[in-house]
C-alpha positions as semicolon CSV with decimal commas, in nm:
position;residue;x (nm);y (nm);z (nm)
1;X;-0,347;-0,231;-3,301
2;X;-0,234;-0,128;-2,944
3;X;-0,419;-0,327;-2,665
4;X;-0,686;-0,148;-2,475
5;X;-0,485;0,020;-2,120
6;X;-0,523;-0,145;-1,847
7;X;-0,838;-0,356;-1,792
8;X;-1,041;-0,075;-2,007
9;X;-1,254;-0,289;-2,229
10;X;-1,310;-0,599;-1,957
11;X;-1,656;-0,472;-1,936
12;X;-1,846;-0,811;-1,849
13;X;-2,009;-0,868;-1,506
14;X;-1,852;-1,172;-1,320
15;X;-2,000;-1,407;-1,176
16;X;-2,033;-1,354;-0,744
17;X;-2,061;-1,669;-0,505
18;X;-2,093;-1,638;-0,147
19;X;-1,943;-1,964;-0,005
20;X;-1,927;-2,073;0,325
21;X;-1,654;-2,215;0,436
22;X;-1,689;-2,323;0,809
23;X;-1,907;-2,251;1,113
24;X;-1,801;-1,863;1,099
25;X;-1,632;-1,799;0,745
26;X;-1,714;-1,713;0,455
27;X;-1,568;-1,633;0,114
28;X;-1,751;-1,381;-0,168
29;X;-1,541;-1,471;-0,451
30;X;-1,589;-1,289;-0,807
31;X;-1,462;-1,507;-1,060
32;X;-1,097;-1,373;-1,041
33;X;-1,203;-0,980;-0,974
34;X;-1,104;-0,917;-0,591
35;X;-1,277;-1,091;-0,358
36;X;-1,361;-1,068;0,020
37;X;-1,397;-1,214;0,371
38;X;-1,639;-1,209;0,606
39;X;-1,647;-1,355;0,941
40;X;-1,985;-1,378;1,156
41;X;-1,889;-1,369;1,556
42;X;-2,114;-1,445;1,813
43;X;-2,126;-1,076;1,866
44;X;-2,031;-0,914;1,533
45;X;-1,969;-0,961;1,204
46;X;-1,605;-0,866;1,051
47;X;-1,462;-0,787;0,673
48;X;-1,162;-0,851;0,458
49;X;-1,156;-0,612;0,240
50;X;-1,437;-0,327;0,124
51;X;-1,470;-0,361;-0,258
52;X;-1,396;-0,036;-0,476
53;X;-1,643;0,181;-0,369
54;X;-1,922;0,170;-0,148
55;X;-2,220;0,127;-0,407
56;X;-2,056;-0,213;-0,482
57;X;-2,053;-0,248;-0,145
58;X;-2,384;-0,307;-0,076
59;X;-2,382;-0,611;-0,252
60;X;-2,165;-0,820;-0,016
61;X;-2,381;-0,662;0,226
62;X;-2,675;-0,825;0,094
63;X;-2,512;-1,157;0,088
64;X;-2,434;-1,045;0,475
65;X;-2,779;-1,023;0,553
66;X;-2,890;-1,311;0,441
67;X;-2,706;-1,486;0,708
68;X;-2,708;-1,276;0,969
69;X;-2,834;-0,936;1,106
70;X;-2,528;-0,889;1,330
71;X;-2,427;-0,578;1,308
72;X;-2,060;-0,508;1,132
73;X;-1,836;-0,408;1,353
74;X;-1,488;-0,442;1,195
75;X;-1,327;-0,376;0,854
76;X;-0,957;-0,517;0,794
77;X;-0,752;-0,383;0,505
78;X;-0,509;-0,664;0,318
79;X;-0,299;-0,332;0,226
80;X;-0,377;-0,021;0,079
81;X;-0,452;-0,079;-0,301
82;X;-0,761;0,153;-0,367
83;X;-0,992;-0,110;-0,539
84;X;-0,970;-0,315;-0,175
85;X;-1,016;0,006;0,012
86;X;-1,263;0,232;-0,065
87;X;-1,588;0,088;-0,007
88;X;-1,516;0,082;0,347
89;X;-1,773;0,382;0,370
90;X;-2,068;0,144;0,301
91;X;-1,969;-0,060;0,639
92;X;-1,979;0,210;0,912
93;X;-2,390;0,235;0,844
94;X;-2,375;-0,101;0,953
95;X;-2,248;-0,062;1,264
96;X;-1,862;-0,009;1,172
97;X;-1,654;0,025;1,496
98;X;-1,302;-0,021;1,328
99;X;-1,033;-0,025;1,039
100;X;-0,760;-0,213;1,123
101;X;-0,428;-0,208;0,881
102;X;-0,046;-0,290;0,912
103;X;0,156;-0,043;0,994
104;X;0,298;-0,022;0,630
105;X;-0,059;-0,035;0,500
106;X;-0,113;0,307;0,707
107;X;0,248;0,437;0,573
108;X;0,139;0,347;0,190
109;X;-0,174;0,573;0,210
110;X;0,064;0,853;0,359
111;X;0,292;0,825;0,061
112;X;0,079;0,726;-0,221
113;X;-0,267;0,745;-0,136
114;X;-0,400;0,949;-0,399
115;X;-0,196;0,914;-0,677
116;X;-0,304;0,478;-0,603
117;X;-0,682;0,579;-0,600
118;X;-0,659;0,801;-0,941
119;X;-0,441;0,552;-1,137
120;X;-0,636;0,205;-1,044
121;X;-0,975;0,453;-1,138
122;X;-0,859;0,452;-1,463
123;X;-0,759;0,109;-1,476
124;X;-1,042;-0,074;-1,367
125;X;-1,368;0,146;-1,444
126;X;-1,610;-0,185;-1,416
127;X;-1,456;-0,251;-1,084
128;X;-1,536;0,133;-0,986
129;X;-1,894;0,159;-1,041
130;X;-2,045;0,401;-0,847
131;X;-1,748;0,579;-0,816
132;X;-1,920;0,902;-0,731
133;X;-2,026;0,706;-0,368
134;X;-1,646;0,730;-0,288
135;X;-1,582;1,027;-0,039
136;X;-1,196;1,024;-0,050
137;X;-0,944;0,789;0,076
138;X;-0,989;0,507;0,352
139;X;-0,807;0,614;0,674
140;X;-0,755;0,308;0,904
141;X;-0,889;0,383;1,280
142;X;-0,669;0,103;1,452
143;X;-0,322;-0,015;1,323
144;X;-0,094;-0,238;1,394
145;X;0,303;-0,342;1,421
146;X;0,314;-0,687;1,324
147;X;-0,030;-0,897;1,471
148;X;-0,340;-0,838;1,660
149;X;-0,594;-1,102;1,830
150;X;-0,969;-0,994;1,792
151;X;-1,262;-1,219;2,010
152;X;-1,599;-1,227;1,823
153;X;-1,759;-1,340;2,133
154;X;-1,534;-1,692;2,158
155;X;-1,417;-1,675;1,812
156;X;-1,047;-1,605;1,787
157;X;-0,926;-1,390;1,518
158;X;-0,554;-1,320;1,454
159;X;-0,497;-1,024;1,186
160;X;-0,090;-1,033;1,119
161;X;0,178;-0,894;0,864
162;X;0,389;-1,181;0,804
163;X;0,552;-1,037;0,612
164;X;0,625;-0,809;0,261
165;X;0,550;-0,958;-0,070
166;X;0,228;-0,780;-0,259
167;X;0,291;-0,498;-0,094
168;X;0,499;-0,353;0,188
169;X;0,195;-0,399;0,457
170;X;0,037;-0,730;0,329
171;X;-0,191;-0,826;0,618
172;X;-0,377;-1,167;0,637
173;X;-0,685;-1,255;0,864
174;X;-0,643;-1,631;1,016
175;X;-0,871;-1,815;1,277
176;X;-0,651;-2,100;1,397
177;X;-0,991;-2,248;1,600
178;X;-1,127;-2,284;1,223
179;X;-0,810;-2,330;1,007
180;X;-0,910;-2,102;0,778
181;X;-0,681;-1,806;0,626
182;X;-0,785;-1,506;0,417
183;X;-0,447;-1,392;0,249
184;X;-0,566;-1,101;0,059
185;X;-0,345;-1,057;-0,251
186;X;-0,044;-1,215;-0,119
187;X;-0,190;-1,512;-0,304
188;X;-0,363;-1,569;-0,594
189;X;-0,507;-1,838;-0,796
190;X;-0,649;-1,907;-1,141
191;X;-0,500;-1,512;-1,209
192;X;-0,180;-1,307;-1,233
193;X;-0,022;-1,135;-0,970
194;X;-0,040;-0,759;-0,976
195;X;0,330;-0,698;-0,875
196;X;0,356;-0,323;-0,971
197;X;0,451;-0,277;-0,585
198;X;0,586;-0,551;-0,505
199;X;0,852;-0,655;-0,308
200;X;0,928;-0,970;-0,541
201;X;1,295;-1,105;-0,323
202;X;1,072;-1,102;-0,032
203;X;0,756;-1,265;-0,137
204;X;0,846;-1,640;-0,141
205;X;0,948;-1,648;0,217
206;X;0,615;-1,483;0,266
207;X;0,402;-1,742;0,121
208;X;0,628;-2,006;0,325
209;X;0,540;-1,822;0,650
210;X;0,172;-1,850;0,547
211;X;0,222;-2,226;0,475
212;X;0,334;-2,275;0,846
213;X;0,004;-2,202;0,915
214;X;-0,135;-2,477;0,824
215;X;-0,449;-2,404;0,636
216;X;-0,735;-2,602;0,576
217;X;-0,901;-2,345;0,374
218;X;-0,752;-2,019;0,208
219;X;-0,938;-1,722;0,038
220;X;-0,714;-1,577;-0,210
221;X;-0,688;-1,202;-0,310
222;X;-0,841;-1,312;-0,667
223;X;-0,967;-1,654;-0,782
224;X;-1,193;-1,947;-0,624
225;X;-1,175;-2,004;-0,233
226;X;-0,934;-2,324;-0,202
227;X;-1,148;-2,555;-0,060
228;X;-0,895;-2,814;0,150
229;X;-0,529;-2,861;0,215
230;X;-0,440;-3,001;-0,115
231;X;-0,564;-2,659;-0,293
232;X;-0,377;-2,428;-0,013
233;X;-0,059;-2,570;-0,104
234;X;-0,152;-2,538;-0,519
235;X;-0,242;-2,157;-0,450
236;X;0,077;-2,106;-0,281
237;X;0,260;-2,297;-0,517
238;X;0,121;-2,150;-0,798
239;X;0,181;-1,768;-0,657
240;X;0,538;-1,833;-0,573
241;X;0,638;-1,977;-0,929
242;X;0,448;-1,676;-1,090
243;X;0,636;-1,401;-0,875
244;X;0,975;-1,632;-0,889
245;X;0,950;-1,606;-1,216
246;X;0,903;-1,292;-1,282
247;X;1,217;-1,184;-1,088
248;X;1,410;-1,408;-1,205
249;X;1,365;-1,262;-1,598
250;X;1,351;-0,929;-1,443
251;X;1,728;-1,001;-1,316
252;X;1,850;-1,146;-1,660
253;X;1,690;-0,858;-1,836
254;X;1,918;-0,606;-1,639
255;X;2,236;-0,866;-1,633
256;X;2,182;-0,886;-1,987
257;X;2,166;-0,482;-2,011
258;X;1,844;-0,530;-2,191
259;X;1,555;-0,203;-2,187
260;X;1,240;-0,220;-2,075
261;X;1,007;-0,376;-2,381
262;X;1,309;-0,606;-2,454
263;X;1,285;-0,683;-2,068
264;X;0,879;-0,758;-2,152
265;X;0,980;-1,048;-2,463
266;X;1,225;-1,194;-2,211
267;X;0,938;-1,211;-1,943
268;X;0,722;-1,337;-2,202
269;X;0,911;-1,630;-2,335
270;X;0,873;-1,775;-1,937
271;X;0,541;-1,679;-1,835
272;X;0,323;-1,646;-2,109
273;X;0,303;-2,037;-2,127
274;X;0,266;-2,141;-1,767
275;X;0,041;-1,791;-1,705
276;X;-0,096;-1,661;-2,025
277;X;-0,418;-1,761;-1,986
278;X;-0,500;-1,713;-1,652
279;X;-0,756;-1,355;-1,565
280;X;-0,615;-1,061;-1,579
281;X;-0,308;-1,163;-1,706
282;X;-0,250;-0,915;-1,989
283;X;-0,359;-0,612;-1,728
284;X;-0,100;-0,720;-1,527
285;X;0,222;-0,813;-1,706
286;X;0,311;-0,493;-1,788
287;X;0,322;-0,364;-1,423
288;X;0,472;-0,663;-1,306
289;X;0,758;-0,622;-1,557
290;X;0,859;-0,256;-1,481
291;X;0,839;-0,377;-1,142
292;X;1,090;-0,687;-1,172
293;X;1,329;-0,475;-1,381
294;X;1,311;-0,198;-1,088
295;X;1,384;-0,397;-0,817
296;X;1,672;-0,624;-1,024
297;X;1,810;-0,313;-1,077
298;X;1,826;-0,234;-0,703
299;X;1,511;-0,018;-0,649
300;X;1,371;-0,173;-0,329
301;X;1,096;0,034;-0,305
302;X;0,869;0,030;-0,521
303;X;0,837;0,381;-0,751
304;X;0,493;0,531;-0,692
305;X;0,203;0,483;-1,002
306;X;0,022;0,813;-1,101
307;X;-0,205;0,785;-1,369
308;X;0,032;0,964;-1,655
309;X;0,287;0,720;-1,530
310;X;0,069;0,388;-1,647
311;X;0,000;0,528;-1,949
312;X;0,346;0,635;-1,990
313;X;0,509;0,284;-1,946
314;X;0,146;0,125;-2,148
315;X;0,232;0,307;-2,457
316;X;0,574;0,208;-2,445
317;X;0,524;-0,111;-2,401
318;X;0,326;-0,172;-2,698
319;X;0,432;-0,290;-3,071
């Protein structure tokens, strides 16, 4: 029996927790569905990342309010992937000033805007509840080349592209007064890495550029917050060996002048028992392998999902 597409029939609520992490962070983590940021200035209170839509918006906005009644005044976009993005409505009636994105975030939406928003709709229908409350695509108001400095009052906020790896505009939020990083999902934990637009060569050095840092604390695009320095390094340990990986079957797939399903039992023999069990695993692999065998065959950029597209590649994926 072919698998259900996509993340179809994961139809169970997850569990939220709203963690705080230091005197101004915190983390609203959905056991390994995207999570969020939020940082409360003396002034203002800013966001990593929306949700899907703006009805589940409102309830990190609860979880908001019951810390503070400062009004929101900034939303930041990790990159452009629609179930990040398009909540963002919910924020401005809140006192939303601002949505900042990288450059290549902003140049993503341009090219593939729409055709991301239809095809992750029909990927993820739990994760787009309210999907109706959606009034088209998020347009950042603010964007930047390569790093910004925000002050919440005295709080210092840097929001920087350091580089490609999830995505062409991967942007992460760090407050070097704090030591705490929110890395959208450039890196994961305790769940696969969607790498359907990927730039997989370039995402290691990434990850190494984010260790520099020198995080204390790290929210990761999708599993638990990581908690002290010792879990920073696991989740960027664990990422790169997942996207390393991948590649690196992806490359002896094409040397060995294999198609794409033979391609997937190659992949498979490598990941499936460090990764296999991990969320969202199954949803992802078969993006992540079309990906891999793109780009080791010398597509750099990433060729654009559309909703006949993923069910194109699903169904021939399957036994």
């Amino acid at each position: 029996m072919a698998k259900a597409f996509a993340s179809q029939a994961d139809l169970e609520e997850k569990q939220v927790t709203f963690t705080q992490l230091s005197e101004n962070c915190y983390a609203y983590t959905t056991e390994g569905d995207p999570n969020s940021g939020v940082i409360i200035g003396d002034d203002g209170v800013l966001i990593v990342d929306t949700t899907a839509t703006p009805a589940m918006a409102q309830d990190l906005i609860a979880k908001i309010r019951s810390v503070t009644d400062k009004p929101i005044k900034y939303v930041v976009l990790s990159h452009y992937h629609a179930v990040r993005v398009l909540g963002a409505s919910a924020y401005f009636e809140e006192g939303a000033q601002q949505i900042i994105a990288s450059r290549g975030t902003w140049e993503m939406i341009v090219e593939r805007g729409e055709q991301d928003m239809k095809s992750e709709i029909e990927r993820f229908p739990r994760l787009f509840a309210g999907v109706e409350t959606v009034p088209g695509l998020t347009w950042p108001t603010l964007v930047f080349e390569k790093e910004i400095t925000l002050y919440l009052g005295k709080l210092e906020v840097k929001i920087a592209h350091l580089g490609s790896g999830h995505t062409k505009g991967d942007t992460v939020v760090w407050l070097p007064q704090q030591k705490v990083l929110y890395s959208g999902d450039l890196v994961e934990y305790d769940a696969a890495c969607y790498c359907g637009d990927a730039q997989l060569a370039e995402w290691p050095a990434t990850l190494e550029a984010l260790r520099s840092l020198g995080a204390q604390k790290l929210v990761p695009g999708r599993g638990p917050a990581l908690l002290n320095p010792e879990e920073v390094n696991k989740g960027l340990d664990y990422t790169k060996d997942f996207v390393s990986t991948l590649l690196a079957q992806g490359r002896k797939a094409v040397e060995q002048k294999l198609d794409l399903k033979q391609s997937m039992a190659l992949t498979r023999e490598a990941m499936d028992p460090k990764f296999g069990h991990v969320f969202i695993y199954e949803h992802c692999l078969p993006f992540d392998v079309s990906r891999a065998y793109d780009e080791a065959s010398g597509i750099t950029h990433p060729r654009i999902w559309t909703a006949q597209r993923d069910k194109e590649m699903w169904d021939a994926l399957q036994d």
